[in-house]
N, C-alpha and C positions, 0 to 999 in steps of 0.2 A: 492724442488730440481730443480736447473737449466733447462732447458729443453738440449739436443745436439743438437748441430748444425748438421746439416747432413750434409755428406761428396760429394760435387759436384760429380756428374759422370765425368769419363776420356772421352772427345774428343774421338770417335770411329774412330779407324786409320788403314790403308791394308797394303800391301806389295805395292802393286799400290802409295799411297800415296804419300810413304816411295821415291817410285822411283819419281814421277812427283816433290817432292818439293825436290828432289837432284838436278834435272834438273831447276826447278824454281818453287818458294814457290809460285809465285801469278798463273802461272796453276794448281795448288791443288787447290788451292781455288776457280779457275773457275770453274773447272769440280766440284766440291760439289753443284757452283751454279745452275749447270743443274739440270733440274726436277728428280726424282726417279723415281724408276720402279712402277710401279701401282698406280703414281700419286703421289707418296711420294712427299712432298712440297720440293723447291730448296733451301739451304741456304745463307743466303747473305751475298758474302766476306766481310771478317772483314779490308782488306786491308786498309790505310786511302785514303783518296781522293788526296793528294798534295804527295804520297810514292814518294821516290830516286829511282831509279832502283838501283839494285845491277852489281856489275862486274863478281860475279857468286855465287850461292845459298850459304846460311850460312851452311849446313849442312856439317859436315866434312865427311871426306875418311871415306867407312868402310876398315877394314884391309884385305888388299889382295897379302900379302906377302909371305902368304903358298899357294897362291892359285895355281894349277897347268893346263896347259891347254895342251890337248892331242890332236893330230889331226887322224882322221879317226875315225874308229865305237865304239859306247859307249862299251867297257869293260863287259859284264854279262856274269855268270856264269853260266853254264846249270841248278845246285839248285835254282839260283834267281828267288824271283815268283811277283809277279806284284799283291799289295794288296790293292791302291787305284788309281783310273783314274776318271780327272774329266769330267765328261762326258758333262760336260757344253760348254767343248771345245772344236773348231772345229780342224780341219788340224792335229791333234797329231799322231803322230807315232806310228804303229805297231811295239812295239819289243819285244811281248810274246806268245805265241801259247797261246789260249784255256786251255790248258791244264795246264798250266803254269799260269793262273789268277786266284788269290785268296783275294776276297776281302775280309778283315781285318772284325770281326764282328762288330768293333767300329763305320766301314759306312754302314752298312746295314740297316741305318734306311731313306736313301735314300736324304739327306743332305748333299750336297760337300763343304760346308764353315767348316773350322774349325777355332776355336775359342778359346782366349787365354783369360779368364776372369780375369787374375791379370793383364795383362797390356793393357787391352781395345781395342783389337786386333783382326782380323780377315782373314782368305784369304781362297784360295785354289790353292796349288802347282798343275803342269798335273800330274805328275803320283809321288807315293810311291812306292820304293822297298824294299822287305824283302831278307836276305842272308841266308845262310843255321847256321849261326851261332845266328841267332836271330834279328841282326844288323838289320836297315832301315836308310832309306836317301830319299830326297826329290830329284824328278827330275823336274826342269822348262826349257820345251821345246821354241827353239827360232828357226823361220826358216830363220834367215841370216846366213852368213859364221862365221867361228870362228875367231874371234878376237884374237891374238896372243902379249899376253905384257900386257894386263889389264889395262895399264895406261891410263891418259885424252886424250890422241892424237886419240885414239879408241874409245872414247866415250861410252865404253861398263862396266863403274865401276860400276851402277847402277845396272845390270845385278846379280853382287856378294851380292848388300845388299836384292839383291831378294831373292837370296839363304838364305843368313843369316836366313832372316825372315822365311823365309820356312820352315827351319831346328827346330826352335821354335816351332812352329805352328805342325810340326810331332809329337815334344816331346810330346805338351802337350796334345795333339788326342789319344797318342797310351802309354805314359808314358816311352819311352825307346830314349834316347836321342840321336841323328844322331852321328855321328863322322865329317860328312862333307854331303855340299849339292851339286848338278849336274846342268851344265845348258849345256842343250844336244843342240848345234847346227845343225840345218838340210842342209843349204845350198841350199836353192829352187831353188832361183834363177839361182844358178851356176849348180845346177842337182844332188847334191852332193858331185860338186869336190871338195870344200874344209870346207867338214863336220870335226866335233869334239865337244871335251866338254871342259868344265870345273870345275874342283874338288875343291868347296869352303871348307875347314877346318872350324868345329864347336867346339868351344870349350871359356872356358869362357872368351877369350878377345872379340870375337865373339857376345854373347851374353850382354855383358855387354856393346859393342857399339849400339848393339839394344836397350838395355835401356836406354841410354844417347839419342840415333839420336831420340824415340820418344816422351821422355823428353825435348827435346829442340825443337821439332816442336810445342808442346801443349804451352810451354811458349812465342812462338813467335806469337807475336800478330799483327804485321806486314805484314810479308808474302810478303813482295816486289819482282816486277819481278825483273828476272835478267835474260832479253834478249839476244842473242846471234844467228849468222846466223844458225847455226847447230842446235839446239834444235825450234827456231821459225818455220823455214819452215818445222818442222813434230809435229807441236804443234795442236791438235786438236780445242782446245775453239779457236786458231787463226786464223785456217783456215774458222771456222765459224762466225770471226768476230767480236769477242770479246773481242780482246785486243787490246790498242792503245800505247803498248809501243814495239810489235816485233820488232828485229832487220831484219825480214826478213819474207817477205809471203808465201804463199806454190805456186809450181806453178803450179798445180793443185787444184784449188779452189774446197770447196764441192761445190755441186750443191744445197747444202740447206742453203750455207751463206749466215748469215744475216748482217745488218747492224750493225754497233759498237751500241750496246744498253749498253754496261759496261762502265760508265766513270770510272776513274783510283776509283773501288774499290767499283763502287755501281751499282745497277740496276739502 
């Protein structure tokens, strides 16, 4: 009998990812290149050495048609109870008494990654809510202002496929499928004058762009940057040095940048 070929594992991919190669495929792949936590070894981009930059990342739109953006305080209902918080995070908002937090028994085993084992998946939203009707939804906390219109001018669409993903990643945690996901803006800066959210719609056009958008990052073997002033100067591997194709530096340098040690795609 033939032996089977064993089936490659899936490329391990976040919500994070998801967002850095919307914004440009070759800072995904820097940031992979950095070391891991406990020493985990760096991986080395697969980028070619001679890449085109791109005019902007291949990844398309996720759908943000339904998506609604509200201005002033998130919406909760005196029943709503608060059933996961990742405690991994700092700066999150207080919006539930004591009394009112009930974490879900699914995270009681003291692990904040959830984990989508059919599509090789992984994250953690800040907070889950539960409604009195059984309902939950994923809220990802952002402390700038709220973005109004969702379109590229805002630079905030990435923001939605965070949601997307989020909204996955509750189903598969808790087995009861969101309706929509939250991306609670706090407004630090401004003090909270101009706080709000926004109401991502889940449902299967939804999720089925999630299968495609991490279907076509795992097929891309590429990964070419695609530079631009607005995403360079808050690009992290650039500000440390890393890339030699930004269109724009930060202008605040870390204090730990290094020299361009990345030629276009290799250590």
């Amino acid at each position: 009998m033939q032996a089977l070929t064993p089936v490659p594992a899936l490329e391990h991919l976040t919500p994070h990812d998801l967002v850095t190669y919307y914004r440009c495929p070759y800072e995904m792949e820097l940031q992979h290149a950095r070391p891991g936590p406990h020493g985990a070894p760096a991986r080395i981009p697969m980028t070619p050495t001679e890449v085109v930059p791109l005019h902007r990342s291949p990844l398309f739109d996720p759908p943000t048609s339904r998506a609604r953006a509200i201005e002033g305080r998130l919406d909760l209902a005196p029943s709503d109870t608060l059933i996961y918080l990742d405690e991994r995070e700092d700066g999150l908002p207080v919006l539930f008494p004591p009394e009112r937090v009930r974490i879900d028994p699914a995270f009681h085993g003291g692990e904040p990654t959830l984990h989508d084992a059919e599509l090789g998946f992984s994250g953690r939203p800040d907070l889950i809510v539960r409604r009195a009707d059984g309902s939950v939804y994923p809220i990802e906390y952002k402390s700038t202002h709220l973005f109004l219109g969702l379109h590229e001018a805002h630079g905030r669409s990435f923001d939605v496929l965070q949601a997307i993903a989020e909204c996955r990643l509750t189903h598969q945690a808790l087995g009861v499928r969101p309706t929509h996901g939250v991306i609670l803006y706090g407004d630090v800066a401004g003090d909270g004058a101009h706080e709000g959210w926004v109401e991502v719609p889940y449902g299967d056009a939804e999720e089925r762009w999630l299968r495609v958008a991490l279907g076509q990052i795992r097929a891309d073997r590429t990964r070419a940057p695609a530079p631009s002033e607005r995403h360079c100067s808050g690009c992290e591997p650039n500000a440390l040095g890393l890339c030699r194709y930004a269109a724009a530096r930060p202008d605040h340098p870390s204090p730990h940048r290094a020299p361009l040690l990345l030629a276009a795609g290799g250590v």
